[in-house]
Steps between C-alpha positions, in 0.01 A plus 500: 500500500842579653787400262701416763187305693460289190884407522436441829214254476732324203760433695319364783348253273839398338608415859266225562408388114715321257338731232716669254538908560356577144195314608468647849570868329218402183264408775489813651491708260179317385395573898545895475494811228846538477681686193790468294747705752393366771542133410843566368550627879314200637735281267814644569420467867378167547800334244741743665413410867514119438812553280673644855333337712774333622740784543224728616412242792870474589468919521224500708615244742807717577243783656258228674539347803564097434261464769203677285314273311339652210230362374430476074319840483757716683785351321341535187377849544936582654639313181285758255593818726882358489487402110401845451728648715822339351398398124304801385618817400211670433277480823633753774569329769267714750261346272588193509498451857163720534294275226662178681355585878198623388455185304559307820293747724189563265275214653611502886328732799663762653773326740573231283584737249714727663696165673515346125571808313751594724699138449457510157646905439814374716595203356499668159642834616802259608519352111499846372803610715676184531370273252739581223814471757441173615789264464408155313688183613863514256530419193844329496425295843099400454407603162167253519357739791685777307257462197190346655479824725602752280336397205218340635521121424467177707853375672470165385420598152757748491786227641402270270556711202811616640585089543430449128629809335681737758508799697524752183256346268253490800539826547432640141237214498341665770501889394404382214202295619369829666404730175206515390512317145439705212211403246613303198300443183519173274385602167221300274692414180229400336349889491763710496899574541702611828541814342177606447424422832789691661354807277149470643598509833736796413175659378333488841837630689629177558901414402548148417784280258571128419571267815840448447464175666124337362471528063130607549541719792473852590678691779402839667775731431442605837572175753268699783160485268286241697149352561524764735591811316301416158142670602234324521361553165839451350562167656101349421570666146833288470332198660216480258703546204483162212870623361680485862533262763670625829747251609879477671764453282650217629132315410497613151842246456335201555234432202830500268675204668177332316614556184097657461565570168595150372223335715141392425355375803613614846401443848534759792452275804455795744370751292263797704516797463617442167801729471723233337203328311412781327892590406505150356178529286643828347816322449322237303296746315191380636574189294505141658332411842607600803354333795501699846455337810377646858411374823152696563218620287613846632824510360429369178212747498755743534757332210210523261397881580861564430510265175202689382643826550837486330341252200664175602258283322703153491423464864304232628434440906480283745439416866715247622741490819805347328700386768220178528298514150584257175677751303532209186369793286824658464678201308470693165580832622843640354570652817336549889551790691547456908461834659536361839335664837835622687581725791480809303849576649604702166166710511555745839476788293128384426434357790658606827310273723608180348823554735283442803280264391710238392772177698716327458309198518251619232773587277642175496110376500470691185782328357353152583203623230684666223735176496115292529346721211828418225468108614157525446542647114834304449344195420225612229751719296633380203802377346647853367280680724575801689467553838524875679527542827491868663424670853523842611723380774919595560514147739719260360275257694188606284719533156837281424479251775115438403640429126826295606258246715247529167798392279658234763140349489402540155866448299314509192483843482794752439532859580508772192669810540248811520742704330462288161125663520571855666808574283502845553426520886783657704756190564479550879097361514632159349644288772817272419254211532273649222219636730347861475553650881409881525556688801356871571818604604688384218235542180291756681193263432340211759718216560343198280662149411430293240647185303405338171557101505439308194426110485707279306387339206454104516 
């Protein structure tokens, strides 16, 4: 099967689905024999083409008549001849353009070939002369359409970061938004040491040190090592491994804000696929109970695979929907972890399409739960209880304004700086307020928020 066909037939189903890209990309590869080069090419294709979609449609349009309508299959089959034209180095661009028609051309007769082959070598022979000439709408005079078309964002998300933070942190925002994240490894404490970790990856050609931001994580020396650029083998090796979890920094900061250590019962109220449950039972030395909550059978299917792999044996499960369910088993817990379903905003290096796929109105939606699922577990906690709360979000709607109307509503609770828990984090992740805030263009890992409230004692 054609790598470029099976990109194709990808992205055609990501423009009328709701379904994540790893799934989409996972489900064909099940569909066809496809090896370890080739799906790094399918990969880097499909993310890439969605990453730039937007600035790759603004592209085309400059070389199509407004009157054309195209319809899903043309566009999407212009957008992977134009992403390869412009973002990648190491495809000729002869090639690029000769692959791309004959992927548009392969199933049509004769005339309908030549008319649709013909349209298709044009338009990109246009990007390839022009493309990289074209003038974007000014910075200093409409930096929203500015950004949005040059790096490939929606206009209202881009002005609305720009409202909140300003023109130069949007930018860098941005730029940053569009690598590829690196892998990062949270090591198992309970097997082994950082170190010896960072020397058997050394021993299969891999350079990694100490996160210099997470106490049990591990950086690649080289920032470009990926999902991507692993292998195959490499990456299922890594996956299946009991001493290493893969994980972003910025998620490996929040089991400490529950003082894990000090605890022996806690309760992880949104818990699959188990990347912060399993921290926290390796934090507690698989002493205690930990009690992990999920939605569906199928993600806490998942959380106990994962549990079962890396040894976290203080775990137990349950299948509950927490925004309606009696959650009165949590009075006796020493602290309850809310890892709140958020826009995702601070994850665009993992997932590109969450740019498209997302409003306003769901955003603020979104907020209407997180602030449902803390009233929910407010209640039931107990005096001297600890309450986390923690997205991988960067909107203030999602993260402080979601804790002030907690706090206005609930004054029995009081807000505990993170850095009394994270001493040795770099000061900028600590917000005045006390919260954790990451950003990838600041820390170089996703941008993740997260507060630790503590009831008053009676």
């Amino acid at each position: 099967m054609n790598a470029r066909k099976v990109a194709l037939e990808c992205l055609l189903t990501l423009s009328h689905s709701n379904a994540s890209i790893a799934s989409v990309v996972d489900s064909a590869y099940e569909r066809y024999a496809i090896n370890g080069r080739e799906r790094r090419f399918i990969n880097g294709l499909v993310y890439g083409v969605i990453r730039w979609q937007g600035q790759l449609d603004w592209v085309l349009d400059q070389f199509i008549n407004p009157r054309f309508q195209l319809d899903a299959r043309h566009r999407n089959i212009l957008r992977l001849g134009a992403f390869q034209l412009l973002h990648l180095d190491g495809i000729p661009a002869h090639a690029a353009i000769f692959e791309t028609v004959q992927l548009a051309t392969s199933d049509l007769r004769r005339n309908k070939r030549r008319k649709t082959g013909g349209f298709i070598n044009a338009v990109l022979r246009s990007v390839q002369r022009d493309g990289t000439a074209l003038t974007y709408p000014p910075l200093d005079t409409n930096p929203a359409e500015h950004i949005a078309f040059s790096l490939s964002y929606p206009t209202w998300l881009v002005q609305r970061w720009i409202e909140t933070h300003g023109v130069s942190w949007t930018l860098a925002f941005c730029r940053a938004s569009n690598q590829i994240a690196p892998l990062a490894l949270r090591v198992n404490t309970l097997l082994t040491k950082r170190e010896e970790i960072c020397r058997s990856l050394a021993a299969n050609g891999i350079a990694a040190t100490p996160s210099k931001i997470a106490p049990d994580g591990i950086a690649f020396e080289d920032r470009a090592i990926t999902a991507f650029d692993t292998g195959e083998q490499t990456l299922k090796d890594i996956l299946n491994r009991e001493d290493i979890y893969v994980q972003d920094e910025s998620a490996m900061l929040v089991a400490y804000l529950l003082s894990p250590k000090n605890a022996e019962f806690i309760v992880d109220l949104c818990a699959a696929p188990g990347g912060k449950t399993t921290h926290l039972a390796h934090l507690m030395g698989n002493a205690g109970k930990i009690i992990a909550v999920d939605m569906s059978a199928e993600k806490i299917a998942l959380l106990e695979k994962n549990c079962r792999r890396v040894g976290a044996r203080n775990v137990e499960t349950r299948v509950m929907d927490v925004r309606k369910a009696d959650l009165g088993f949590i009075k006796t817990a020493d602290a309850v972890l809310i890892d709140a379903p958020c826009s995702g905003f601070g994850t665009l290096r993992r997932h590109p399409d969450i740019r498209w796929n997302k409003t306003l109105k769901q955003v603020h939606a979104l907020s209407e739960v997180q602030y449902n699922l803390l009233k929910n577990a407010a209640q039931h906690i107990k005096p001297g209880g600890v309450l986390v709360y923690s997205t991988c979000s960067i909107e203030p709607v999602e993260n402080e304004e979601v804790v002030q109307r907690f706090l206005a509503d609930f004054p029995m609770y009081a807000i505990e700086n993170a850095k009394d828990f994270l001493p040795d984090v770099p000061p900028s992740i600590i917000t005045p307020q006390g919260f954790i805030q990451t950003f990838p263009h600041e820390h170089g890992v996703d941008g993740a928020f997260a507060a630790r409230l503590r009831r008053k004692s009676a």
